[in-house]
Backbone as numpy.savetxt, mean C-alpha at the origin, in Angstrom:
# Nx Ny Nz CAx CAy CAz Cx Cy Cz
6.29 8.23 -24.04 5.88 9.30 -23.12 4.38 9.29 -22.94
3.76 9.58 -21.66 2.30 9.19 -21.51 1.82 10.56 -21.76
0.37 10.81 -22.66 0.20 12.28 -22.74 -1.04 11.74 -21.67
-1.38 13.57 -21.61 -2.23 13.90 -20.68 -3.22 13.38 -20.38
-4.13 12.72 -21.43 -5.46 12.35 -21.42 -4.97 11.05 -20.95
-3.56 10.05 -21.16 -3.75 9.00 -20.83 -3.62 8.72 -19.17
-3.04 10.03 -18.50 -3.04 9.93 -17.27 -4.31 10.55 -16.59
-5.35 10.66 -17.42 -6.42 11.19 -16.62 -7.54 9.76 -17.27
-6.91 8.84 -16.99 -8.04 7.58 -16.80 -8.59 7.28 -15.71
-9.89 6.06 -16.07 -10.53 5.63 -15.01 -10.01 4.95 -14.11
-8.43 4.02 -14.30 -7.67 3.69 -13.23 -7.40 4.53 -12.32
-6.60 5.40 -13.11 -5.82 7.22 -12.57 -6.89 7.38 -10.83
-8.14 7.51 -12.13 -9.61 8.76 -11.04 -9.38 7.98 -10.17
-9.80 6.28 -9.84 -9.78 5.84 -8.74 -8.78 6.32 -7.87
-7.65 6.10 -8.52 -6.18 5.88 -7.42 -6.24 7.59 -6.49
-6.45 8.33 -7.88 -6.76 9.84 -7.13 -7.87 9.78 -6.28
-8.53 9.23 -5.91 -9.73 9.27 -5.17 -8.72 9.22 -3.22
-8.00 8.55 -2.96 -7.25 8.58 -2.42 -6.58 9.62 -1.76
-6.07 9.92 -2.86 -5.40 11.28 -2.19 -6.11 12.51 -1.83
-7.99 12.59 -2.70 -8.69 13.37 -2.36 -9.32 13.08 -0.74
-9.69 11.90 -0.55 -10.31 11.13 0.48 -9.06 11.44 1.74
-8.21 11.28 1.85 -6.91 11.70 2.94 -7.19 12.63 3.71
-7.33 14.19 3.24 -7.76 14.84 4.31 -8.83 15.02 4.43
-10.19 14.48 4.11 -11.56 14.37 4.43 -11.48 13.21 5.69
-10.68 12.16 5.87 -9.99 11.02 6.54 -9.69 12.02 7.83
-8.43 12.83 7.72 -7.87 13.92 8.58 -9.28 14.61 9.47
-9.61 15.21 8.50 -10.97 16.23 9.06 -11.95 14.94 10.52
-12.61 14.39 9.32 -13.40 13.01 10.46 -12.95 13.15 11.55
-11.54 12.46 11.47 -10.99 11.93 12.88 -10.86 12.98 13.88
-10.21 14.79 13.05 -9.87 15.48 14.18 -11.20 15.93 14.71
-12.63 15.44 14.31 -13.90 16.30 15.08 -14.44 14.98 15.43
-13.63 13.79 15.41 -14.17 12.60 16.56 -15.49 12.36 15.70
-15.36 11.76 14.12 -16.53 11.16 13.80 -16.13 9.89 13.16
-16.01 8.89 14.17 -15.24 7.40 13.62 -16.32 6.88 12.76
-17.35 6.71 12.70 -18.68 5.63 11.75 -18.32 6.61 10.66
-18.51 8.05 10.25 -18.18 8.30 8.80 -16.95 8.13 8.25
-15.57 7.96 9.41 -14.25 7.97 9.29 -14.17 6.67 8.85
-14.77 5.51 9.08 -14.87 3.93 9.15 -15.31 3.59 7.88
-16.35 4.11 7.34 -17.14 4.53 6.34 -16.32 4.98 4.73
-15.84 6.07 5.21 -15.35 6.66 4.36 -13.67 5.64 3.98
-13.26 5.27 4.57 -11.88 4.51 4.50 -12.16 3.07 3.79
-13.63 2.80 3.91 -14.05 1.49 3.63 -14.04 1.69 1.74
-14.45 2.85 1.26 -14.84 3.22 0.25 -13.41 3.40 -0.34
-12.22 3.98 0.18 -10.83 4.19 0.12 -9.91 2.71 -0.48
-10.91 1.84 0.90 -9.93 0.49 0.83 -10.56 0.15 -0.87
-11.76 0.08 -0.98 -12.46 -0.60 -2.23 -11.94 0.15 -3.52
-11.59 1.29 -3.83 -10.82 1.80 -4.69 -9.72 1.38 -4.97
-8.87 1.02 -3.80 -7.20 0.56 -3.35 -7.49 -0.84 -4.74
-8.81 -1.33 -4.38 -8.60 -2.97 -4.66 -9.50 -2.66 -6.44
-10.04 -1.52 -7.05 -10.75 -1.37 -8.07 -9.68 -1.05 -9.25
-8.89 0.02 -8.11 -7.82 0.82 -9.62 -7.13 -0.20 -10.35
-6.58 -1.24 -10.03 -5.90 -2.20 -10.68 -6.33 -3.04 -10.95
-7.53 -3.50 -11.25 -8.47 -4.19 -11.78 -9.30 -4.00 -13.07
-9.51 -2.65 -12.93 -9.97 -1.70 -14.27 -8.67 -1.68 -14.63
-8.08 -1.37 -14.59 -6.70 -0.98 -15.46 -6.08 -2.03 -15.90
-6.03 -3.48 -15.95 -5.63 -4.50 -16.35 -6.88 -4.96 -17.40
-8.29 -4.85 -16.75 -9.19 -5.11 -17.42 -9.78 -3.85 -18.75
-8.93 -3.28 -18.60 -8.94 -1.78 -19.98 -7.93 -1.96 -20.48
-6.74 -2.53 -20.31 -5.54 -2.22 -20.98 -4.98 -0.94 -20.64
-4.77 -0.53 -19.32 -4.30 0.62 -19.11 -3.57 1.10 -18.02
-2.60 -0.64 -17.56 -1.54 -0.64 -16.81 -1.17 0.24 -16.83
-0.34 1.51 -16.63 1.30 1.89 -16.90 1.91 1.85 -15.63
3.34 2.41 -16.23 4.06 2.86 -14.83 3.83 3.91 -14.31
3.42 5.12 -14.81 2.38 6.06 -14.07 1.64 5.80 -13.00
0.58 4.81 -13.86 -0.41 4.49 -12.44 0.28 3.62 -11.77
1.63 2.85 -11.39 1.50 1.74 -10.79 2.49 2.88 -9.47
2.76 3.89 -9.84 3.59 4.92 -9.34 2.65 5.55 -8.56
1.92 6.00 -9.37 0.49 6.84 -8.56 -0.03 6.30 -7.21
-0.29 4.35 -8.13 -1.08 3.70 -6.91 -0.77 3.41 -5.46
1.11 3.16 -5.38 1.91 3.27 -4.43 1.95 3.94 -3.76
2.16 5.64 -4.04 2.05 7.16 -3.69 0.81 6.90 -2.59
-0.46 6.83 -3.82 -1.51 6.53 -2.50 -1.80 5.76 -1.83
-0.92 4.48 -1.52 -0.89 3.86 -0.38 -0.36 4.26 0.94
0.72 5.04 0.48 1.81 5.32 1.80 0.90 6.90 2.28
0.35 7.46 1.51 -0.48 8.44 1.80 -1.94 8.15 2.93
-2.68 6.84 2.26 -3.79 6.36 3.26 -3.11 5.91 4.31
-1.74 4.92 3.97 -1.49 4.71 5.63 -1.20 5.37 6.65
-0.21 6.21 6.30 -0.06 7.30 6.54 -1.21 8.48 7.59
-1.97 8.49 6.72 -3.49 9.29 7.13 -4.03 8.35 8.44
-4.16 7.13 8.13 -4.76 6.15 8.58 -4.22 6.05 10.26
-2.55 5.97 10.05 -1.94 6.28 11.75 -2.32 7.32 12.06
-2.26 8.79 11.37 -2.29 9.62 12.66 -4.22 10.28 12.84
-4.79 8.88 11.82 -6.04 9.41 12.43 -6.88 8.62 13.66
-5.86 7.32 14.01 -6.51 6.07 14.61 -5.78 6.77 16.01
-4.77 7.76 16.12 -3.70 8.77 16.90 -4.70 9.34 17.96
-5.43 9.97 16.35 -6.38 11.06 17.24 -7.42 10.31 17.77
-8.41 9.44 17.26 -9.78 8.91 18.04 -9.42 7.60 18.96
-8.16 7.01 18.57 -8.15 5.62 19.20 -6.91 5.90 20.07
-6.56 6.80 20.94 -5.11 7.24 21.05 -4.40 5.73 22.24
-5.59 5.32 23.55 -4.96 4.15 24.06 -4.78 2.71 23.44
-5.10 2.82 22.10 -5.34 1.85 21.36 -4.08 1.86 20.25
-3.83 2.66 20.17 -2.18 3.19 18.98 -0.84 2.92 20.29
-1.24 3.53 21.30 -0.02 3.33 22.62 -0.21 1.76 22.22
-1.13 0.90 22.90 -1.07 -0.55 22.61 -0.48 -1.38 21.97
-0.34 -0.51 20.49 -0.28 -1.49 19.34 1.02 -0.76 18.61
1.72 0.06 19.28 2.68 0.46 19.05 3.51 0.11 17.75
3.92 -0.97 18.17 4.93 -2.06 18.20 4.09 -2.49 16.47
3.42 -2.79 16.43 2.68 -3.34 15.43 2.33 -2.50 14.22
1.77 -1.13 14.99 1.67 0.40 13.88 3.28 0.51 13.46
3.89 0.34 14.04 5.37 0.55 13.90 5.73 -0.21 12.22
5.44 -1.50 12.36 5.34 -2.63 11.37 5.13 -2.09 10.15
3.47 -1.90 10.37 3.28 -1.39 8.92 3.69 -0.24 8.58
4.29 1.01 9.14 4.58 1.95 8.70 5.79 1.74 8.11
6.44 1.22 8.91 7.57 0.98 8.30 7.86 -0.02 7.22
6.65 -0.75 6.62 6.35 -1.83 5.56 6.03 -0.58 4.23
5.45 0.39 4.47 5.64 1.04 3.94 6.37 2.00 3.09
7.25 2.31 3.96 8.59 3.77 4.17 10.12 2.76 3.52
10.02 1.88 4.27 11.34 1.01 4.13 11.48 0.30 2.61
10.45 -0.28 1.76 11.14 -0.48 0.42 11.07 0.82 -0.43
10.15 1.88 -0.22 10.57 3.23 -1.12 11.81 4.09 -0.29
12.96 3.80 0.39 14.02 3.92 0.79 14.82 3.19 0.20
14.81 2.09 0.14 15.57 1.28 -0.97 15.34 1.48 -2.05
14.38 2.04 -2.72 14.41 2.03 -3.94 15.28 3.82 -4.79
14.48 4.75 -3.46 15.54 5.94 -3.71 16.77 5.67 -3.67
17.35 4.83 -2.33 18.68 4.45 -2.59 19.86 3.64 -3.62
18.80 2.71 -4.61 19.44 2.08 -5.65 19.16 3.09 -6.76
17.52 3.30 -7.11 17.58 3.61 -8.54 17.21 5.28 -8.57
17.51 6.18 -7.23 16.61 7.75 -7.38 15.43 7.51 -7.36
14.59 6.88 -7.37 13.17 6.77 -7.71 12.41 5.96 -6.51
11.07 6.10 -6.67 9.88 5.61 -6.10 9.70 4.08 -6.65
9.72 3.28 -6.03 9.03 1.76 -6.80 8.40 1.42 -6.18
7.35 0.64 -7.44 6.20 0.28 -7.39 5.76 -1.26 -8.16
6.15 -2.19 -7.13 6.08 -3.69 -7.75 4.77 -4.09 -8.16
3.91 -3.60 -6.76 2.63 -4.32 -6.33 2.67 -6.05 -6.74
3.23 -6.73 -6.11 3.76 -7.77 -5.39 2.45 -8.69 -5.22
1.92 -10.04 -5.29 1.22 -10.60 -4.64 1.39 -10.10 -3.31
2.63 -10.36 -2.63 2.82 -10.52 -1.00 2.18 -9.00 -0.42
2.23 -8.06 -1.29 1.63 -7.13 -0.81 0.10 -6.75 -0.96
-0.15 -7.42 -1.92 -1.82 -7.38 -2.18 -2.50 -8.32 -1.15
-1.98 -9.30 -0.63 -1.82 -10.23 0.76 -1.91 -9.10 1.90
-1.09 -8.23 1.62 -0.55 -7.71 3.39 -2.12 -6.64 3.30
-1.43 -5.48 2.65 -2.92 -4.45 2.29 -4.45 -5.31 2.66
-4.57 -5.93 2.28 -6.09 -6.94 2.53 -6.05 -7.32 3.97
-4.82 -8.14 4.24 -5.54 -8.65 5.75 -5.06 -7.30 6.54
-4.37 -6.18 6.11 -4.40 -5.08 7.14 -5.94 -4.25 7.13
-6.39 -4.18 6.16 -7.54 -3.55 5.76 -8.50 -4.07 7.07
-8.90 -6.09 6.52 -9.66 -6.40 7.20 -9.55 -6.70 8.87
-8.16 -6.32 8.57 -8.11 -6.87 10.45 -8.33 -5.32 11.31
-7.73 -4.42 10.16 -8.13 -3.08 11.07 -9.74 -2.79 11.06
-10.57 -3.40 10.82 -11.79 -3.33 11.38 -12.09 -4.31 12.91
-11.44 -5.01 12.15 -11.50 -5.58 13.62 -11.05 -5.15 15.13
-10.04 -4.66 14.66 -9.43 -3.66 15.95 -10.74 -2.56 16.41
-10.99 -1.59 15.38 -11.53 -0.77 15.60 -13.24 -1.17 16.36
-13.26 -2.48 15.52 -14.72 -2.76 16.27 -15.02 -3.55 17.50
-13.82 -3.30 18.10 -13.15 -3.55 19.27 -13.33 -5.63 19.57
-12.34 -6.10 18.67 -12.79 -7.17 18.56 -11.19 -7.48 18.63
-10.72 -9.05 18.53 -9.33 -9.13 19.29 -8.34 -8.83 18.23
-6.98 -8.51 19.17 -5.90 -7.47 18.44 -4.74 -8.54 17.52
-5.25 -10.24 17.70 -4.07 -11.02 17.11 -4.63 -11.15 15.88
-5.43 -10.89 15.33 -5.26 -10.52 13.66 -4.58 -9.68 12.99
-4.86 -8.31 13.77 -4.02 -7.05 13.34 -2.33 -6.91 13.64
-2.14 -7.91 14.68 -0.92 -8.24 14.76 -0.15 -9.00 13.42
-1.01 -10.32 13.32 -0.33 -11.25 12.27 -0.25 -10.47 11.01
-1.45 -9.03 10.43 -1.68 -8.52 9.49 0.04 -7.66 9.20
0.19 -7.17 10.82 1.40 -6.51 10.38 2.62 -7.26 10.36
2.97 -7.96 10.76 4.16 -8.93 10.16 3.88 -9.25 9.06
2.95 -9.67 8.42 2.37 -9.68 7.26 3.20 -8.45 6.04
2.59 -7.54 6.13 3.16 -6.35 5.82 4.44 -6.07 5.77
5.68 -6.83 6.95 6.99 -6.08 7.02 7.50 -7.50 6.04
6.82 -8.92 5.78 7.27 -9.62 5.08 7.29 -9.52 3.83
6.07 -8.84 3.61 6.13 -8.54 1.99 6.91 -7.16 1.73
6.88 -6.06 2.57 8.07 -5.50 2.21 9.39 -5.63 2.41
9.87 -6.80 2.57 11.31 -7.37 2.76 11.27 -7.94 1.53
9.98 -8.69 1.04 9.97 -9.13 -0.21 10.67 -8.19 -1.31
9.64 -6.75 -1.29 9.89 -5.52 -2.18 11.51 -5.00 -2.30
11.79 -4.87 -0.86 13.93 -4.58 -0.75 14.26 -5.26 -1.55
14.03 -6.58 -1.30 14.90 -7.98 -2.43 14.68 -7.53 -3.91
13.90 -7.67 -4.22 13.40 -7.08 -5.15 14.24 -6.07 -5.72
14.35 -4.96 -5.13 14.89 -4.02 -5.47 16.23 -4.15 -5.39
17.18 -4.89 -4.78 18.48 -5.24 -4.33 18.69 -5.98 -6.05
17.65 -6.53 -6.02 18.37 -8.30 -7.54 17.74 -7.14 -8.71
17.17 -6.75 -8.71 16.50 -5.45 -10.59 17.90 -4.90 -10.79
17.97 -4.65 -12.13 19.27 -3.61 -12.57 18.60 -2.21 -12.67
17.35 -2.65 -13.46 16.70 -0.92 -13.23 15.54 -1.30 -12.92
14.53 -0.14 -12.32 13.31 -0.21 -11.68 12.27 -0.95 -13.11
11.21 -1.69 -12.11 10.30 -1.94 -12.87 8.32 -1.95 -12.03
7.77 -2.02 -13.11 6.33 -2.26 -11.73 5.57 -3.53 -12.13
4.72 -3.73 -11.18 4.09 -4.77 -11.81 4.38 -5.95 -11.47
5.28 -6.66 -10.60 6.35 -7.71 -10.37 5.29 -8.91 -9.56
5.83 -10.16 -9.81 4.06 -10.94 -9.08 4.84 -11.16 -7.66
6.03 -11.70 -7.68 6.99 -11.99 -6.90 8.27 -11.89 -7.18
9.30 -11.93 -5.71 10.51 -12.10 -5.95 11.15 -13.35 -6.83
10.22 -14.92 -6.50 10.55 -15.74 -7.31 10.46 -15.28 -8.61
9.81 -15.14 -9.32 9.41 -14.14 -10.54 10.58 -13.50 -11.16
11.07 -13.07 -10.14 12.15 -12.06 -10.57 13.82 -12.48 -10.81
13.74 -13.49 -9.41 14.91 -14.62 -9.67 14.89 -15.54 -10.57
13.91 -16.19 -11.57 14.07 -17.03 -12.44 14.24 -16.45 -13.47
13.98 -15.18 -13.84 14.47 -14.64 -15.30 15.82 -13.64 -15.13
16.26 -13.79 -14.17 17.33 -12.77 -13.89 18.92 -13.40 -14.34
19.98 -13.28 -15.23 20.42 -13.40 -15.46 22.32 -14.07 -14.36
22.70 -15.02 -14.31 23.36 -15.22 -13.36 23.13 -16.05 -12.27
22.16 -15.89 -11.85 21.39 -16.66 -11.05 20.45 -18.42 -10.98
20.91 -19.15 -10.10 20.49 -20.44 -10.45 19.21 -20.73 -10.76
18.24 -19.83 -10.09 16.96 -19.93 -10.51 16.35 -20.01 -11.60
16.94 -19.05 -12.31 16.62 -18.81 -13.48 17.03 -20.20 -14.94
15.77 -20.29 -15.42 15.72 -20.96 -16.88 16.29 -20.61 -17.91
């Protein structure tokens, strides 16, 4: 059982930084201030990529934080559509199709995972530390009005690695976090040819 102090680490603070940063994210966008909104998300993304870095490099993985860190992903993205809604609104019509992608790269393996195990999962996947990055960097690019086939490839990107995460969750008997890949998961899995 994790006591209190161990969930109030320096992984933790980062990942919470997130969920504090969300509606400061909200606020920006609804009074039309994109350079601090741009700004401030940049500082968001760099946390995204710190919390699990300190926390491997402290010894202070858990499934807590790998729970936490997930939470605040679907939370920034989340934030992230309906604030690009408000300042970029012919630019979200555009890309519809593509916002569609990642949201639903999002939403769609923590649906599978309520649906197998009751719970929230939280692999953090290479394929998703892949997707998160080139969505990060290509959504600057969008925004700095520069061309839209990065942010495109970023979100297929995204719905591949969460097809990855379903699988994932389809082949586990019970939830786990931390997972590098689905191969990963098929070679030690019992039954299966992959596996050694």
């Amino acid at each position: 059982m994790n006591s209190l102090p161990s969930k109030l680490s320096l992984p933790n603070a980062l990942t919470g930084f997130r969920f504090i940063a969300a509606p400061v994210l909200l606020w920006l966008a609804w009074h039309n201030y994109p350079v601090a909104f741009m700004e401030l998300l940049a500082i968001t993304f760099v946390t995204d990529v710190l919390d699990g870095m300190v926390a491997r490099l402290t010894g202070q993985v858990t499934p807590f934080g790998a729970i936490l860190d997930s939470w605040a992903d679907v939370v920034t993205y989340l934030t992230i559509v309906i604030c690009c809604w408000w300042m970029w609104p012919e630019m979200v019509s555009r890309e519809l199709f593509y916002i569609g992608l990642i949201v639903a790269s999002c939403l769609l393996p923590a649906v599978a995972g309520f649906f197998k195990f009751g719970c929230f999962t939280s692999y953090h996947t290479w394929g998703v530390k892949i997707a998160a990055g080139a969505m990060g960097l290509t959504l600057y690019v969008l925004f700095l009005g520069g061309s839209v086939w990065p942010f495109r490839v970023a979100a297929v990107i995204c719905i591949a690695a969460a097809i990855e995460e379903i699988v994932i969750t389809f082949v586990l008997l019970e939830p786990e976090s931390n997972l590098r890949s689905i191969w990963h998961v098929l070679k030690r899995t019992p039954g299966l040819p992959f596996r050694r």
